[in-house]
N, C-alpha and C positions, 0 to 999 in steps of 0.2 A: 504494500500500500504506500503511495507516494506519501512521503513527510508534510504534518502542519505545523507550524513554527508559530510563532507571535514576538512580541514586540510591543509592552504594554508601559508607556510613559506615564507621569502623571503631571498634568498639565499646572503647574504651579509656581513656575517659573522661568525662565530659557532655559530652549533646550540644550542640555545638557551635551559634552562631549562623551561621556560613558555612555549614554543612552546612542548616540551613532552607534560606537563600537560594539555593542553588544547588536545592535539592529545590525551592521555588517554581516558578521558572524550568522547570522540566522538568516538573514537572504541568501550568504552564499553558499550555506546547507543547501536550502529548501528547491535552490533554482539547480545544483548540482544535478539532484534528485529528481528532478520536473513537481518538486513539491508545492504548497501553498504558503506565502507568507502575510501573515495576517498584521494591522495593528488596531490595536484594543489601549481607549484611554480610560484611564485607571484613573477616575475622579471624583470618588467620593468623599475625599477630603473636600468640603463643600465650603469652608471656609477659606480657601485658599486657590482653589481652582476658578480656571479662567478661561473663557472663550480666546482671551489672546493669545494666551497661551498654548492653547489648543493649535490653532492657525500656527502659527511658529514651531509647532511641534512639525508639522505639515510639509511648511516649508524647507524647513531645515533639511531634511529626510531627502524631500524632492530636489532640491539641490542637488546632494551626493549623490543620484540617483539610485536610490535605495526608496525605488517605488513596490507599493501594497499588493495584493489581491484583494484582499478584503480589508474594508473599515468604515469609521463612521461615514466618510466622507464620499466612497466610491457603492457601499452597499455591500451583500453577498447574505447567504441564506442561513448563518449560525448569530446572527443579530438580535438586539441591538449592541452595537461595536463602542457604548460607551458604560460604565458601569452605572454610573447615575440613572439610568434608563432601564435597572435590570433589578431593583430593588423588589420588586415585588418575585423573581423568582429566586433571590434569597432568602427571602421570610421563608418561601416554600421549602426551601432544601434546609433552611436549620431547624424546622419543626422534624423533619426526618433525624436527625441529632438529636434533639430533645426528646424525642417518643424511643429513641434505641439506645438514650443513657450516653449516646456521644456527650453531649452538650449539657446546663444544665442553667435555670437562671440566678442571675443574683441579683442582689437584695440591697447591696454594700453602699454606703453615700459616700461621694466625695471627701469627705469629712473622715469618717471610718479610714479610707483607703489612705489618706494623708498621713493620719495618726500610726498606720500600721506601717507604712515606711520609713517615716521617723523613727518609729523603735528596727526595724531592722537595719537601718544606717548608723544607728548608736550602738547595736551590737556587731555589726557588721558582717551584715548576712547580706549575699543574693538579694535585689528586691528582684520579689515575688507575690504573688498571689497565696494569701495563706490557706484557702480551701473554707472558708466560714461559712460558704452555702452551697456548698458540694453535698450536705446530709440533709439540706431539707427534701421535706415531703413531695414528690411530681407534684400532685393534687392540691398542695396547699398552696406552692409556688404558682399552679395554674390558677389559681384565687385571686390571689394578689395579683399577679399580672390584667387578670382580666378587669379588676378593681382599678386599674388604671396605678396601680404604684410604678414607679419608675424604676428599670432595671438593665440588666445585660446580658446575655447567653455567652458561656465560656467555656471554652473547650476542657472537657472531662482528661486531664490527662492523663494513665495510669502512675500508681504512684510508689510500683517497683518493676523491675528489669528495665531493657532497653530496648530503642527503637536506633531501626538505621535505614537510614540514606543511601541509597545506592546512584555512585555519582560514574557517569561513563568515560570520565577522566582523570578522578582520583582512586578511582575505587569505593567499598564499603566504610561508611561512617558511622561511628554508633555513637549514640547519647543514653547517659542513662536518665532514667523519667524522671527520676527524684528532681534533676536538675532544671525540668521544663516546665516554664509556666503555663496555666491553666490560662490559655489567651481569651482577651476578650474575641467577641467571632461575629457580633449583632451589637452595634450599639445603641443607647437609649434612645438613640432619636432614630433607631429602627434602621439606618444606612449600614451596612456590614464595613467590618476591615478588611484590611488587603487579603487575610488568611483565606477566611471563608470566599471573598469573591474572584480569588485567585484562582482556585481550587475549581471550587463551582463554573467558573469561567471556562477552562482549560479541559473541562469534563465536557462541558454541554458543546465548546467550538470542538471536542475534536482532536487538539493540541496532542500531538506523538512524540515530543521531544522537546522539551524548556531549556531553552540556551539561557542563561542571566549569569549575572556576577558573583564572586564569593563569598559575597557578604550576604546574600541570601540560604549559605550553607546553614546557619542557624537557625533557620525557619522552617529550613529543611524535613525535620520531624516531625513540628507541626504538622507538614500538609501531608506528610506519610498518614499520618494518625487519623488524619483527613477523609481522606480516600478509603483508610480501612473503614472509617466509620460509615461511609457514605454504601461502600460494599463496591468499591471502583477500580479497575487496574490503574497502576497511577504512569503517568508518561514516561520517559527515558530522563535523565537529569545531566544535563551538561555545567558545568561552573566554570567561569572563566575568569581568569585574574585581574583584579582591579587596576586601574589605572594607576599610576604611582606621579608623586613628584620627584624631585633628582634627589633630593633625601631620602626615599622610599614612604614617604606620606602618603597618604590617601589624596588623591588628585580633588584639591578644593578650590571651592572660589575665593576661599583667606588665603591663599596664598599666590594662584595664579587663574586665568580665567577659564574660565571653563564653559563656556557658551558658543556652541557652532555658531553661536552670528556674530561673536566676535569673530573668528578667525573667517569668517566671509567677511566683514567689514575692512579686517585690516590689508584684502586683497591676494587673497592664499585662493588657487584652481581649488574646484570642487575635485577632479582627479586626482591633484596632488594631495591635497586632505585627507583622501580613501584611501590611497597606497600606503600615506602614513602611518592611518589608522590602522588600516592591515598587516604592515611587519611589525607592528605590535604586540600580536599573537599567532600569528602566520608565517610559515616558514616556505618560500618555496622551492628551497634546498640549493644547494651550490651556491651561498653566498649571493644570491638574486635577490634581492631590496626593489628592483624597478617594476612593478607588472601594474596590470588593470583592472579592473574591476572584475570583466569577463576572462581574464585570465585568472582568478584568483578562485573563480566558480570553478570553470575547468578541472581546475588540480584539487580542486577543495577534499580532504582526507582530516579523519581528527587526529591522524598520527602526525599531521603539522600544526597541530596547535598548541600553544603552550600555557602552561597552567601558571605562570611564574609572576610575580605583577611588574607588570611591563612598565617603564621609564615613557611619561609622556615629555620627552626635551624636546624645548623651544627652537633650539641651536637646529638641530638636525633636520626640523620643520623646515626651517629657513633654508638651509643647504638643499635638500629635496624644490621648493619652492623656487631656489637658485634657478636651478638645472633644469627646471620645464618651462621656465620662461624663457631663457637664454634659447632654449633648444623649439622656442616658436615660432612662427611664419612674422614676419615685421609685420606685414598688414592685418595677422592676427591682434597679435601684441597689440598696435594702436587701437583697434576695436576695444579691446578685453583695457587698456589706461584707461581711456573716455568714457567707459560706462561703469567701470570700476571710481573715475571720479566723481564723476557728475549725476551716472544716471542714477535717480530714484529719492537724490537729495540736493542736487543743485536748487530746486526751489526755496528750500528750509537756506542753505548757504547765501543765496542772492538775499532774501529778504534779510538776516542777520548781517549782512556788509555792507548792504544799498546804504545805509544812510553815516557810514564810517570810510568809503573811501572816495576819492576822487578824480582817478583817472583809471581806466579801467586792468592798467596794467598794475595797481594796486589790489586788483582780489585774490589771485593767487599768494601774494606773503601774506595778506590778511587773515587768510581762511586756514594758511597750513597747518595753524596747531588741531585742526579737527582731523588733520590724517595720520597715520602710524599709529604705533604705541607708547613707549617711553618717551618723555619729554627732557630736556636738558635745563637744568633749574640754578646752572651759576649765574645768569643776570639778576635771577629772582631772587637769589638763596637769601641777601641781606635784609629782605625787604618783607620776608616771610613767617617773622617773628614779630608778632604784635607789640607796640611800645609797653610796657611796663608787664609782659610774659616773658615767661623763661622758656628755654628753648624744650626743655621735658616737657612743659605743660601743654606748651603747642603741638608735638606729638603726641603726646596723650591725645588732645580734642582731635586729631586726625586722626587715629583709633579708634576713639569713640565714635567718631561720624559714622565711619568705617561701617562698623556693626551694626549701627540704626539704621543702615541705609536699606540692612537685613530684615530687619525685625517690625523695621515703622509699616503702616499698612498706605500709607499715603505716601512713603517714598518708596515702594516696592516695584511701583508702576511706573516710576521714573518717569513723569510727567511733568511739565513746568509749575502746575498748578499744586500737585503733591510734593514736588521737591522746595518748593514755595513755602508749606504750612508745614514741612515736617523742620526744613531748617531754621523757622522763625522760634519753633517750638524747643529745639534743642539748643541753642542759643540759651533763651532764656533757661532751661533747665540746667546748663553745666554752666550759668553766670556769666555768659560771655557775650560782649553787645556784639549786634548785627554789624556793626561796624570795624569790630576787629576780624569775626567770624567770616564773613562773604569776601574780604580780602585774601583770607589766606586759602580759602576753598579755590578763590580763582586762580589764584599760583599754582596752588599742589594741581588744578586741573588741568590747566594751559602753559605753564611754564613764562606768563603774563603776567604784567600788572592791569594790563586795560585788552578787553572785548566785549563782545556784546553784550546784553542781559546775561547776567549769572546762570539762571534760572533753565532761563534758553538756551546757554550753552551747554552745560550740563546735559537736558534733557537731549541736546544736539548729537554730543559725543558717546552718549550711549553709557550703559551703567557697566558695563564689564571696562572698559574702557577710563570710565573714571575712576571703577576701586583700583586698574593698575596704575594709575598716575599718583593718585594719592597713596599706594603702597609706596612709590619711586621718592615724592616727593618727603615721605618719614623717614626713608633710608636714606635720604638726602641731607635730610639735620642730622639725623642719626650720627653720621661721617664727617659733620662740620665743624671745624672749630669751633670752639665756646665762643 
């Protein structure tokens, strides 16, 4: 039977460069095979999910051409291809849990749950779920629930021997039970978690083989236990090695960016990105680093894949990126400048310099701090420490931006209007007037003392793009003389 694959993001912020890599991987399974590759958005985190995100998820994908068979956006007959849309055939499948003693509900408040972590971090135990309504009655639990008391359905997980993981790249993994928590699987507001809709997902499309990252070896039990409860053969399991930084860190955005639209923004081939992506974890033997996408399908074998966490360097990107531009047609090349500079944002660029410059051979220096990455900060570097701050503090509040820019819900959207109210707002929280603050935001982001609106530029150059300037310009004091 031809392989189905999937590919389930979850739309809550750009997409991500693991989510390419992993979607690689599983196209060039599924197309080796004449299989199905499916994508499924994983969004019932409802809080947090986004139509635009969604679309960006879309694009991003389509770029690399690591296009679908089935999804929301194209259709196909194991649908609906978003998880928000599929809530009601989880209620159904966890009542099949709940009536077979899989599952069971609980009762536990906020409150309860806080206080029992607290004492398990003072003794210092695993947090965990301590089992407190694992012995109520079905019948009385079905009371209450139907009473409208507010609850959760959690996975019953046995609470001796062990379960394992059967991974077609590492081999058998075993966990023993004692050590796994009783997941939540339904939560109160009736939307499931990833567990249960993962599961239940991957059962009803179809799904013969789950390609994803390491870091879902842990869960791995989970949806074993899953499956047995469910009475399901469960798919094939592939794990593949996380993305690393050049320290062997887990590839984040504190430290470098990690958003396929940044690395299409800053002017990097969609092929050249793929290839990169692919000797990643892809070998295609004899020291070959150069191939295609359709080259890569071709030989696709898991005895060249590597389980090891791959080094995503910068350095190497760029040398690769070197070597296919050098090696393209001139009148390619000029196509591929001109629309790489202009198309899709020269309106946004004209309206931001129309009323700054005055002859027209002025928009080009005008405009260049909105292209590349790093910026060069000795003209600014004096000028970047607010009178009567110290040079620590001013790192600090660039830190601290840093992490708001994460967590704010009005700067997350990286809007002029959101980046507007979130940095009025932090301002005044870490004591610092708008007048020391938007000066130095505009340095650490343009390597400038004067452009356009703050606001506007910011929202102009894009958020991956500003947390690397403003990482550049902390290591820039960082290194300064006192």
């Amino acid at each position: 039977m031809p392989p189905r694959v999937r590919i389930a993001p979850s739309p809550t912020g750009d997409p991500h460069v693991g989510t390419a890599y992993i979607a690689l991987f599983n196209y060039a399974f599924a197309k080796k095979h004449g299989g199905t590759f499916i994508l499924r958005i994983e969004d019932t985190d409802q809080t947090r999910s986004t139509a635009s995100s969604e679309v960006a998820i879309y694009d991003a994908l389509r770029w690399l051409g690591l296009d679908w068979d089935e999804g929301p956006d194209v259709g196909g007959d194991r649908g609906p291809y978003r998880q928000s849309e599929r809530t009601a055939i989880y209620r159904e499948h966890v009542q099949t849990l709940i009536d077979n003693g899989t599952a069971y509900r609980c009762f536990c408040t906020s409150e309860r749950l806080a206080q029992m972590r607290a004492e398990q971090e003072r003794n210092k135990q695993n947090p965990r779920y301590d089992g407190h309504c694992r012995g109520l009655d079905p019948k009385d639990a079905q009371s209450r629930a139907a009473a409208g008391e507010p609850h959760v359905i959690r996975l019953r997980v046995p609470e001796e021997g062990e379960t394992t993981l059967h991974d077609e790249l590492r081999g058998p993994i075993a966990f023993q039970n004692a050590e796994i928590d009783d997941q939540v699987l339904l939560k109160s507001d009736g939307f499931p978690t990833y567990h249960l809709a993962n599961v239940v997902d991957d059962h009803l499309m179809g799904i013969t083989h789950v390609i994803r990252g390491e870091d879902w070896i842990t869960s791995g039990p989970k949806h074993v236990l899953l499956y047995q409860g469910f009475g399901w053969e469960p798919p094939l399991f592939f794990h593949l090695g996380l993305l690393r930084n050049g320290d062997k860190s887990k590839l984040s955005k504190r430290k470098n960016p990690v958003s396929v639209d940044h690395y299409r923004s800053l002017g990097y081939l969609p092929s050249t990105f793929l290839n990169f992506l692919a000797i990643l974890g892809f070998s295609m033997g004899e020291d070959r680093e150069r191939f295609s996408l359709d080259e890569m399908v071709a030989e696709f074998e898991w005895s060249k894949v590597s389980t090891g966490g791959p080094v995503f360097d910068p350095v190497k990107l760029d040398a690769f990126s070197g070597d296919d531009i050098r090696a393209m047609d001139p009148a390619a090349l000029r196509d591929a400048l001109v629309e790489h500079a202009f198309g899709g944002r020269i309106d946004t660029l004209v309206e931001l310099s129309r009323e700054r410059i005055n002859r027209l051979d002025d928009f080009i220096p005008y405009v260049s701090f909105f292209f590349g990455g790093e910026v060069d900060y000795a003209a600014v570097l004096p000028k970047m420490v607010p009178k009567k701050r110290e040079k620590k503090e001013t790192m600090k509040i660039l830190k601290a931006y840093l992490e708001g820019i994460e967590k704010d819900d009005a700067a997350r959207a990286f809007t002029v209007d959101g980046l507007a109210e979130f940095s009025k707002a932090f301002a005044q929280q870490h004591g610092w007037k708008p007048k020391e603050l938007y000066p130095l935001l505009r340095c650490a982001a343009t390597g400038r003392t004067a452009s356009p609106s703050l606001f506007e530029t910011l929202a102009a150059l894009g958020k991956d793009r500003v947390r690397l300037r403003l990482r550049g310009a902390i290591e820039a004091l960082r290194v300064a003389p006192q």
